[in-house]
C-alpha positions as CSV (number, residue, x, y, z in Angstrom):
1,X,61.9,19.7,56.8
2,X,64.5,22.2,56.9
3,X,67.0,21.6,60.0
4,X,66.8,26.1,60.4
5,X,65.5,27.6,63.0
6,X,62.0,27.8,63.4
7,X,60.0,31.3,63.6
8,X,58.9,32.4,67.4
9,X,55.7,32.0,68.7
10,X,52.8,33.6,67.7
11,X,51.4,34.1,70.7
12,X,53.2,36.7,73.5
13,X,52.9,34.4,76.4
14,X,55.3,31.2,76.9
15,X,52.9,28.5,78.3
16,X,55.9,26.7,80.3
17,X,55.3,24.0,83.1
18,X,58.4,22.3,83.0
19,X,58.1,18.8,81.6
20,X,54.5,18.0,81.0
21,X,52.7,14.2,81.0
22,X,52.6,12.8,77.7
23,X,49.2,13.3,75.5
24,X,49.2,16.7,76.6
25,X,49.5,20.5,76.7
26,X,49.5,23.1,79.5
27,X,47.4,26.2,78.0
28,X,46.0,29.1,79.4
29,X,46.2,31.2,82.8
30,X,44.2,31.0,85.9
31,X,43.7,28.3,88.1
32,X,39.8,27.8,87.5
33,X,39.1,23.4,87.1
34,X,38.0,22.2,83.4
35,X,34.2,22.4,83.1
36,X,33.0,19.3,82.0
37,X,31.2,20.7,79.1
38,X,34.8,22.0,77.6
39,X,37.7,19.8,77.6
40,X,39.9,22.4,76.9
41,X,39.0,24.5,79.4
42,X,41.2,25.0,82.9
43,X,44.9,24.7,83.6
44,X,45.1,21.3,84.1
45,X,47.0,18.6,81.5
46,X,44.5,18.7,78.4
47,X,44.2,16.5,75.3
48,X,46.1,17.1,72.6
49,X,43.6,18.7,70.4
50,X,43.5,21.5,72.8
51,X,47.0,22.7,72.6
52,X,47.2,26.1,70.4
53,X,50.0,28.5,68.3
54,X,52.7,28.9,70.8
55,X,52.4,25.9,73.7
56,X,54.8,23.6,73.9
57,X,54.4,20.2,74.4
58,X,55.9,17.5,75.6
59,X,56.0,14.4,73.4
60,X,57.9,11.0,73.1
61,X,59.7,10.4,69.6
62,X,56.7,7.3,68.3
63,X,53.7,8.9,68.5
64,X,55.2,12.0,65.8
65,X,54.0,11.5,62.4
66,X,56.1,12.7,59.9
67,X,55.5,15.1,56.6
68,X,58.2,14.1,54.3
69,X,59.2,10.8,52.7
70,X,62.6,11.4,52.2
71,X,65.9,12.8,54.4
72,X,69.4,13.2,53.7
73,X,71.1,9.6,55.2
74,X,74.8,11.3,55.2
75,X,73.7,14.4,57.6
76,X,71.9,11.4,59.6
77,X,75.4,9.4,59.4
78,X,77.6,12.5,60.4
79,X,75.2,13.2,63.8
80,X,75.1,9.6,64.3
81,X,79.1,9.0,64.0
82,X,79.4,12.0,66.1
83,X,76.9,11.3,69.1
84,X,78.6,7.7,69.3
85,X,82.0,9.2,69.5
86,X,83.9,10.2,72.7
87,X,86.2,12.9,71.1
88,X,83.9,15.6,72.5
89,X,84.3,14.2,76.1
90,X,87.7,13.3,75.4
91,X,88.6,17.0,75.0
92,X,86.7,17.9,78.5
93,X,83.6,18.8,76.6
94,X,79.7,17.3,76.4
95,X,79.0,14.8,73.4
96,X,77.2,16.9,71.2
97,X,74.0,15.0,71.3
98,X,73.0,16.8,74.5
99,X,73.6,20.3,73.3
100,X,71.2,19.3,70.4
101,X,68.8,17.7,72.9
102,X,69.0,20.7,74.9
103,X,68.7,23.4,72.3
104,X,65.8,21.5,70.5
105,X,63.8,21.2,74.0
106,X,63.8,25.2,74.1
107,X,66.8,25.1,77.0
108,X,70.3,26.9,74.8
109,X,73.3,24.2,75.5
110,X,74.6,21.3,77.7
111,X,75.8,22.7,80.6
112,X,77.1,19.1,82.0
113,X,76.1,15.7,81.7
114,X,77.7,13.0,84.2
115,X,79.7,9.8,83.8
116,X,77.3,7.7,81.6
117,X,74.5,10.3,81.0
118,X,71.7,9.7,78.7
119,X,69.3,11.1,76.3
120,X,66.8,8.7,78.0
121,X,67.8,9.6,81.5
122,X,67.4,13.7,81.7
123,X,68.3,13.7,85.0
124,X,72.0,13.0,83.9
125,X,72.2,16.0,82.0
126,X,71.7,19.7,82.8
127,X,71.3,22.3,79.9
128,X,72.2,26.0,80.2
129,X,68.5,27.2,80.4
130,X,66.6,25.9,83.2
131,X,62.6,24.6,82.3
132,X,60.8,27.8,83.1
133,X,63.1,30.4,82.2
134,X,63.1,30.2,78.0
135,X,63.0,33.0,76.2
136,X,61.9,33.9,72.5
137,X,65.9,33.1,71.5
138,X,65.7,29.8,72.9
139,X,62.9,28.8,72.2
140,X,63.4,29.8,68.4
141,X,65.5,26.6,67.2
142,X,62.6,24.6,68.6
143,X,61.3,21.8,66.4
144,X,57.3,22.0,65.6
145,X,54.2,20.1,65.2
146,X,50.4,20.8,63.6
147,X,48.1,18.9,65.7
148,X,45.7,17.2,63.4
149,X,42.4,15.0,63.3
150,X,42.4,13.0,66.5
151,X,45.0,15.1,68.0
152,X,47.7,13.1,66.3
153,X,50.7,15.3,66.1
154,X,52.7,15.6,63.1
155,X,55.9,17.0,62.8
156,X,56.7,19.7,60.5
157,X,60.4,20.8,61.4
158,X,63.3,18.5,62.8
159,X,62.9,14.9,60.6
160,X,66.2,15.1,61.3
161,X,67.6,15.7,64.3
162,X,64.4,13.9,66.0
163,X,65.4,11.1,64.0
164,X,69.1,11.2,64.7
165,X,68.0,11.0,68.2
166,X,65.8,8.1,68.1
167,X,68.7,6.3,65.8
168,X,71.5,7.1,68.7
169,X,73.0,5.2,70.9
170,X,70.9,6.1,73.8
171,X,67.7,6.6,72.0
172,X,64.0,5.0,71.1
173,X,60.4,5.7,70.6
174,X,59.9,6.4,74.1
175,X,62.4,9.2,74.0
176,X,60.8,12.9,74.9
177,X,61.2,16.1,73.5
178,X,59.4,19.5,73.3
179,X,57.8,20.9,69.9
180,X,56.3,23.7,69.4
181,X,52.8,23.8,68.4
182,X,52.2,26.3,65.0
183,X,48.9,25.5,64.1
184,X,46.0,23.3,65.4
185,X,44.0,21.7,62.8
186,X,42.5,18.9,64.0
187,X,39.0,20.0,63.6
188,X,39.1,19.4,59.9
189,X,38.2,16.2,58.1
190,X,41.1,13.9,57.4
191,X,40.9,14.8,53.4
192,X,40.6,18.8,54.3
193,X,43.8,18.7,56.8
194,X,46.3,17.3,53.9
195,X,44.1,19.8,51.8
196,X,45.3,22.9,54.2
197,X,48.7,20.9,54.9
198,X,49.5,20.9,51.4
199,X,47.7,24.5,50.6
200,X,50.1,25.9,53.1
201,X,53.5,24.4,52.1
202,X,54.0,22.5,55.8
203,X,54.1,18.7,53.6
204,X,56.8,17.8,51.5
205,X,55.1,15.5,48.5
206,X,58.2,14.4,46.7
207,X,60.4,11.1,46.8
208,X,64.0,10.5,46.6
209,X,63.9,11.4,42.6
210,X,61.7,14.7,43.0
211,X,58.8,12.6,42.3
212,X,55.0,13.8,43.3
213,X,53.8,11.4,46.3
214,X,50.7,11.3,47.7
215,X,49.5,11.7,51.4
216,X,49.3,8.2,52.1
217,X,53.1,7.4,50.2
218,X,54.3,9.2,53.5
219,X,55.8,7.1,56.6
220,X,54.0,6.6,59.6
221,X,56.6,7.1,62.1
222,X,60.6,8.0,62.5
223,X,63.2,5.7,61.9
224,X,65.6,5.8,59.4
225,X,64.0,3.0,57.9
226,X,60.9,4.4,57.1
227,X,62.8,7.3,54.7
228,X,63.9,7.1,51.6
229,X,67.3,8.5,50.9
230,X,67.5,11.6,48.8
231,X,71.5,12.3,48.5
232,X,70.8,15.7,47.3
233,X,69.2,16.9,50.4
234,X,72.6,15.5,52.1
235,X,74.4,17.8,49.5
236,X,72.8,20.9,50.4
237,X,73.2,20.0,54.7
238,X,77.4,20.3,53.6
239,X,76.8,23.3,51.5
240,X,75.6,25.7,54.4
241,X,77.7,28.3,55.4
242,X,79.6,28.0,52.2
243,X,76.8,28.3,49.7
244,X,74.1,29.3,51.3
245,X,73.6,30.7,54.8
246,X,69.6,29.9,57.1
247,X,67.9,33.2,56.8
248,X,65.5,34.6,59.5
249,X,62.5,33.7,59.1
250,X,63.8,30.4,56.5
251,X,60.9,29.4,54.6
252,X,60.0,25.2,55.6
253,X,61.5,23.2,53.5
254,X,64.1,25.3,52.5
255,X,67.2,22.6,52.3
256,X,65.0,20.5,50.0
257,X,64.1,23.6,47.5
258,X,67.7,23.9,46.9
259,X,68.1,20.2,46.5
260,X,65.7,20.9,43.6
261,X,67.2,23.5,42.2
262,X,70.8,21.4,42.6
263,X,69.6,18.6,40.4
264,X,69.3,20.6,37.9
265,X,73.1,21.5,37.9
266,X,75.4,18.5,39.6
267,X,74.6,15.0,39.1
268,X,75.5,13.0,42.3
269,X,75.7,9.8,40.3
270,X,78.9,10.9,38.5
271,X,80.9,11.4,41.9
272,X,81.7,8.8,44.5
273,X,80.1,9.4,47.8
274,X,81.7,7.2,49.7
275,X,84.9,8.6,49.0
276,X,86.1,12.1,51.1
277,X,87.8,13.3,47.9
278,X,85.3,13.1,45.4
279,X,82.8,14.3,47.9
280,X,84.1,17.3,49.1
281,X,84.9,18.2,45.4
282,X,81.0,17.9,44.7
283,X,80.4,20.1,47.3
284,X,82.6,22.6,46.0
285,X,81.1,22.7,42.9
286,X,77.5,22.8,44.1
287,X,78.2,25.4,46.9
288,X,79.7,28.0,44.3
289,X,77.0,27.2,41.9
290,X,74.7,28.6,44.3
291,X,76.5,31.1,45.4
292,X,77.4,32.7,41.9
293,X,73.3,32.8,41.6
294,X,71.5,36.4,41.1
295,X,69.9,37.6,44.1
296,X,66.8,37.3,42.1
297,X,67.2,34.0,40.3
298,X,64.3,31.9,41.3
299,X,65.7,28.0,42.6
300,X,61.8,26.3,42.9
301,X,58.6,27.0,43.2
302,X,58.4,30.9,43.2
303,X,61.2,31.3,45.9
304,X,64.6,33.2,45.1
305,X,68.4,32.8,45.9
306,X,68.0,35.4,48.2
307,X,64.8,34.2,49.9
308,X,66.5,30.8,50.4
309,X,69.8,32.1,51.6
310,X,72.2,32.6,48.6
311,X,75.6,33.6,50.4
312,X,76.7,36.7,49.3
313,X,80.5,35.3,49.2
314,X,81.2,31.8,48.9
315,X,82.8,30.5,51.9
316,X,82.2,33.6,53.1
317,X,84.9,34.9,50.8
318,X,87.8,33.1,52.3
319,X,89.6,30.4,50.1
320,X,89.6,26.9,50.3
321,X,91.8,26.3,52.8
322,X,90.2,28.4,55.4
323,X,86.7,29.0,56.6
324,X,83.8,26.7,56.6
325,X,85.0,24.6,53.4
326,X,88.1,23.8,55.5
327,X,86.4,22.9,58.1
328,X,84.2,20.2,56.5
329,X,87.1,19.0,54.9
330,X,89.2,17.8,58.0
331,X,90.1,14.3,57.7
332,X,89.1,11.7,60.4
333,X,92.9,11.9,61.8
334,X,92.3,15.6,62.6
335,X,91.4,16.8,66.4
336,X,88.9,18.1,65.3
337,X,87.5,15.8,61.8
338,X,85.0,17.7,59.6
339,X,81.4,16.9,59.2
340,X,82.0,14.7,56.4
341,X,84.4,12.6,57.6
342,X,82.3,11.8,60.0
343,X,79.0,10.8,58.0
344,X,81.4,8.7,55.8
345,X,83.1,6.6,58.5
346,X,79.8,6.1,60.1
347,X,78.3,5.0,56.0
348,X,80.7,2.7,56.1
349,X,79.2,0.5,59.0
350,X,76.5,0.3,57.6
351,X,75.4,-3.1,55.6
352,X,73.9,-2.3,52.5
353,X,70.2,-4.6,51.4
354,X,70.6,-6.1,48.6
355,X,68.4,-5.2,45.4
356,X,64.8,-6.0,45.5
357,X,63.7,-8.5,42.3
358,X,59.9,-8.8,44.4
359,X,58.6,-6.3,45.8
360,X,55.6,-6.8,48.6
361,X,53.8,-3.4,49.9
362,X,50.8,-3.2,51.9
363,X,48.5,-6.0,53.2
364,X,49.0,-9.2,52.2
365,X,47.7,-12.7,53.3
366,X,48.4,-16.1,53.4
367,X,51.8,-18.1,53.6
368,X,55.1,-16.4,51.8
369,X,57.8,-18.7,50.6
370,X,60.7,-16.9,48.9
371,X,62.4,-19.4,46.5
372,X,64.4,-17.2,44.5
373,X,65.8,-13.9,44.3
374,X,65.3,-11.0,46.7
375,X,61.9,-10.8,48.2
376,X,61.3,-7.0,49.9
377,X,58.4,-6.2,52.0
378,X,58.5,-2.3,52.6
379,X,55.5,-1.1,54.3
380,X,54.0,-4.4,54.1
381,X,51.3,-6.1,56.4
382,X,52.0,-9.7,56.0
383,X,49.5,-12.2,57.6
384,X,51.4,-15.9,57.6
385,X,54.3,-17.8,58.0
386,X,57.1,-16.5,55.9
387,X,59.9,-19.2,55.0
388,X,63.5,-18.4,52.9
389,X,64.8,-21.2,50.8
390,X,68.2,-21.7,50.4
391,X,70.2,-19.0,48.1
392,X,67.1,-16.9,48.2
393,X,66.9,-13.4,50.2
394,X,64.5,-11.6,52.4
395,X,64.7,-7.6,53.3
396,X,61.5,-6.3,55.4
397,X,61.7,-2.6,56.4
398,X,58.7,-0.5,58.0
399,X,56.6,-3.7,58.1
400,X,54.4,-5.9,60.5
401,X,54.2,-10.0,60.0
402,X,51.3,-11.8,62.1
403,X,53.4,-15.3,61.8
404,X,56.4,-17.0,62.1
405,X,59.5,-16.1,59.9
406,X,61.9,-19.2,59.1
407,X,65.2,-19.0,57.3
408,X,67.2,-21.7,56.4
409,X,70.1,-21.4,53.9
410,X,69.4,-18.0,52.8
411,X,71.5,-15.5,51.0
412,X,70.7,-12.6,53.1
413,X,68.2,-11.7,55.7
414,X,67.5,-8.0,56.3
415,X,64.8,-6.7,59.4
416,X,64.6,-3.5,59.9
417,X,62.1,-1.1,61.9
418,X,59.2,-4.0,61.8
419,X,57.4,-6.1,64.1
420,X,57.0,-9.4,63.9
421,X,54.1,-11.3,65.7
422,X,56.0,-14.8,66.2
423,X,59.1,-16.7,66.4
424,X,62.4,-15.9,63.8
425,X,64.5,-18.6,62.9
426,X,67.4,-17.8,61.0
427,X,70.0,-20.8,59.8
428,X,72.8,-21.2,57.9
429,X,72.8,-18.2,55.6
430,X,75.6,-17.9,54.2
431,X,75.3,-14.1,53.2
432,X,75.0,-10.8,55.8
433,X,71.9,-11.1,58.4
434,X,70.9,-7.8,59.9
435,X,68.4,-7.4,62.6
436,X,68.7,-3.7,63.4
437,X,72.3,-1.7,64.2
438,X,73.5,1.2,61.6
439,X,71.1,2.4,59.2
440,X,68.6,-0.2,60.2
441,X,66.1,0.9,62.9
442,X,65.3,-1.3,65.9
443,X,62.8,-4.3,65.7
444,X,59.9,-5.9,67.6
445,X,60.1,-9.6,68.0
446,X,57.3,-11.0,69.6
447,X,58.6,-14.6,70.1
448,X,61.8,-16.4,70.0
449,X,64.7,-15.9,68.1
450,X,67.0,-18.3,67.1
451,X,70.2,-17.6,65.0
452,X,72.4,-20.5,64.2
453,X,75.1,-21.5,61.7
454,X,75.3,-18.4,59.9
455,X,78.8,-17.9,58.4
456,X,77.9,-14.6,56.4
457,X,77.9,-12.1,59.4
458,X,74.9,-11.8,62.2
459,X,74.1,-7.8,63.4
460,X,71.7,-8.0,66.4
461,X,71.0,-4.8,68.0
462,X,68.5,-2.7,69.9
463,X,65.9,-4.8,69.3
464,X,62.8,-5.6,71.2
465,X,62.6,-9.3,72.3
466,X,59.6,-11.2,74.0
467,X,61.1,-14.4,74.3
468,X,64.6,-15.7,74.5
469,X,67.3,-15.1,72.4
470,X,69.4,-18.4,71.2
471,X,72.4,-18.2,69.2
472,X,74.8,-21.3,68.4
473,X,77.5,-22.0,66.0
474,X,77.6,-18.6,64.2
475,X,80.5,-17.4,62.5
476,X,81.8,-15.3,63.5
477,X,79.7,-14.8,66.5
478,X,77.2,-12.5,66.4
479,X,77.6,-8.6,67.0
480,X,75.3,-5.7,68.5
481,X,77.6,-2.8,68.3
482,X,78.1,0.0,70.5
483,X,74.4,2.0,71.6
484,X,71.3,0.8,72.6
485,X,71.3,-2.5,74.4
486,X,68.8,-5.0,72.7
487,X,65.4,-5.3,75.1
488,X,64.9,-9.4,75.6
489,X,62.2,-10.6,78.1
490,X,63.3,-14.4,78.0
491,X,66.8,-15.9,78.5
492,X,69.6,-15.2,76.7
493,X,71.8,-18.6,75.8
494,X,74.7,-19.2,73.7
495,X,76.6,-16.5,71.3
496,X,74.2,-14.1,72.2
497,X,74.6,-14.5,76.0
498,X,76.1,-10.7,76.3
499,X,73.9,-9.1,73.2
């Protein structure tokens, strides 16, 4: 969804208890105990299904479901290049990652954050606005949640910056946060909440290409992984402030109904977006596209320029070389480097898959030997051994495998944001093998892992290991990259004796 602020509660009265135990909600006044005929009655922690417009709740990052298939990677880049750097500490500041932390979870700014602080670690951080003391301006930028059937919780503003969080260096599915609850619906059927979901504009049902999806095409969980990349919504994150400014009271989904619109007018294709120069030039030309529309001029689906933000100058009537344009145009070199210099230094650490010729979705069982070509299983329940032949290649993303996965010559293996039941054995590939680290979400290995002789490159990082972790004769030696150590319950011998 749009990364705008949200609208303020519905209800007058902020139900705050500080940080609350996860799978629940604090709701209502009094001190009365829940009758056993009610669940939801009392002042005690309550199922999820019980929480209403207006509480917050506290929640960890894996059990949010989201309501869009697609973000924007570069804004995901730029927040991840910039919680990984130290220029914000360097210059007697806080990384930015706690201000966001602390203004999503309802509490303003970073006041502080010691020597080594974590997202993961709250104690190591204090924000501006103490638990207890919100108000409706703080609690305003607040990311929210519809609880649905089963009280599962499913996100409806922040893909991104929940995601960016998870992604950083400090961050995982256990990670907490407060959302704001907007509606409860989890009385309906499964069939009648995507009904009301969809009736009521909180789902986005289109892919990458503006396509129609269905409910079920949506990911499961966050993780960059699990999105698909849709460059335009990217676009319209550098355009703000110079083309369009958040409105009060921004309708959801707003970035992604100018994405729409910008399709339309600009063809990302045509520029090089890996490049600073041919980027920022894009943005140019998008931003004064929208801002040289009529107030009135309707971008998608009924909503105006105006209703969506339309700046009334562009850059807010300064030239190029001042304001907000300026500002995203600051090289890396610069004390202070624009937004995105940042998302394209941090794109460029990130190892591309290579493209699918097979494509595997969904459940599937029985042995899988890849012989040829590039085998991909995205979303893919896989029940059997999996073995790579030499020169072939293997990419699993957002995917489970009940077996053992073998590799031995291959051209390039890719894991990414998947759980494997059993040991991985990767030899002698002679192309890239990535297991997690930029732009590839964490694993879950339940087994051993055993690299050796790979001369194309080994990424191991942040990954879940139950089992040990063996790596021999690699070159070069395998790498984890700065952030989230890698989780192994079992010894770690060889190359990988420090990952």
């Amino acid at each position: 969804m749009n990364g705008s602020r949200a609208r303020l509660p519905r209800r007058g009265a902020l139900l705050l208890a500080g940080v609350l135990a996860a799978g629940t909600v604090v709701a209502g006044a009094g001190t009365g105990a829940a009758a056993p005929a009610d669940p939801c009655a009392g002042t005690g922690p309550l199922p999820r299904a019980c929480a209403q417009p207006g509480d917050l709740i506290d929640v960890t990052l894996g059990e949010l479901h989201p309501t869009q298939a697609v973000l924007g990677f570069d804004q995901i880049f730029y927040k991840l290049g910039r919680y990984g750097s130290d220029r914000d500490e360097a210059a007697g500041g806080v990384n930015k990652r706690f201000d966001e932390w602390c203004e999503t979870n309802g509490q303003g700014e970073a006041a502080s954050a010691r020597p080594g602080a974590r997202l993961d670690d709250p104690s190591s951080f204090t924000c501006t606005v103490p638990l207890g003391k919100e108000t409706p301006e703080t609690i305003a930028p607040m990311k929210t949640a519809v609880v649905g059937p089963g009280g599962k919780l499913y996100l409806t503003d922040g893909h991104h910056t929940l995601t960016s969080f998870l992604e950083g260096p400090d961050g995982s599915p256990a990670t907490r946060i407060r959302l704001r609850v907007t509606d409860n619906f989890s009385a309906l059927s499964p069939s009648a909440f995507w009904q009301r979901m969809t009736a009521e504009k909180k789902v986005w049902l289109r892919d990458e290409n503006n396509r129609p999806l269905t409910v079920n095409q949506l990911p499961d969980r966050l993780g960059i992984t699990h999105f698909r990349d849709d460059p335009y919504r990217s676009l319209v994150y550098f355009t703000r402030d110079i083309g369009y400014e958040v409105p009060d009271g921004a309708t959801e989904f707003l970035e992604f109904s100018w994405g729409s619109w910008l399709r339309g007018e600009h063809d990302t294709g045509a520029y090089d977006l890996t490049a600073p120069g041919p980027y920022l030039d894009l943005v140019k030309r998008a931003s004064k596209s929208m801002a040289a529309l009529a107030p009135d001029a309707v971008v998608d689906d009924g909503r105006t320029a105006a209703q969506l933000g339309r700046i009334d100058a562009w850059n807010g009537g300064k030239k190029e070389t001042g304001g907000e344009f300026a500002k995203l145009g600051r090289p890396l070199s610069d004390p202070k480097p624009g937004k995105l210099a940042e998302a394209l230094d941090y794109k460029a650490r990130v190892q591309a898959a290579p493209a699918c010729t097979t494509r595997v979705t969904g459940p599937r069982n029985g042995p899988l030997t890849v012989t040829a070509g590039v085998t991909c299983l995205d979303r893919a329940a896989q029940r059997g051994p999996v073995v790579v032949r030499p020169g072939a290649a293997l990419v699993v993303t957002g995917s489970t495998l009940d077996g053992p996965v073998q590799a031995d010559g291959a051209a390039a293996v890719h894991l990414c944001g998947s759980r494997v039941s059993g040991p991985v054995s990767v030899s002698r590939a002679t192309g890239p093998v990535r297991i997690g680290g930029p732009g590839c979400t964490a694993n879950t290995v339940e087994g051993p892992v055993v690299l050796t002789g790979n001369t194309g490159g080994v990424r191991f990082a942040a990954n879940a290991v139950t089992g040990p972790l063996v790596c021999s004769a690699n070159l070069p030696a395998p790498a984890a990259g700065p952030g989230r150590a890698n989780e192994v319950r079992g010894p770690r011998t060889g190359q990988c004796a420090a990952l």
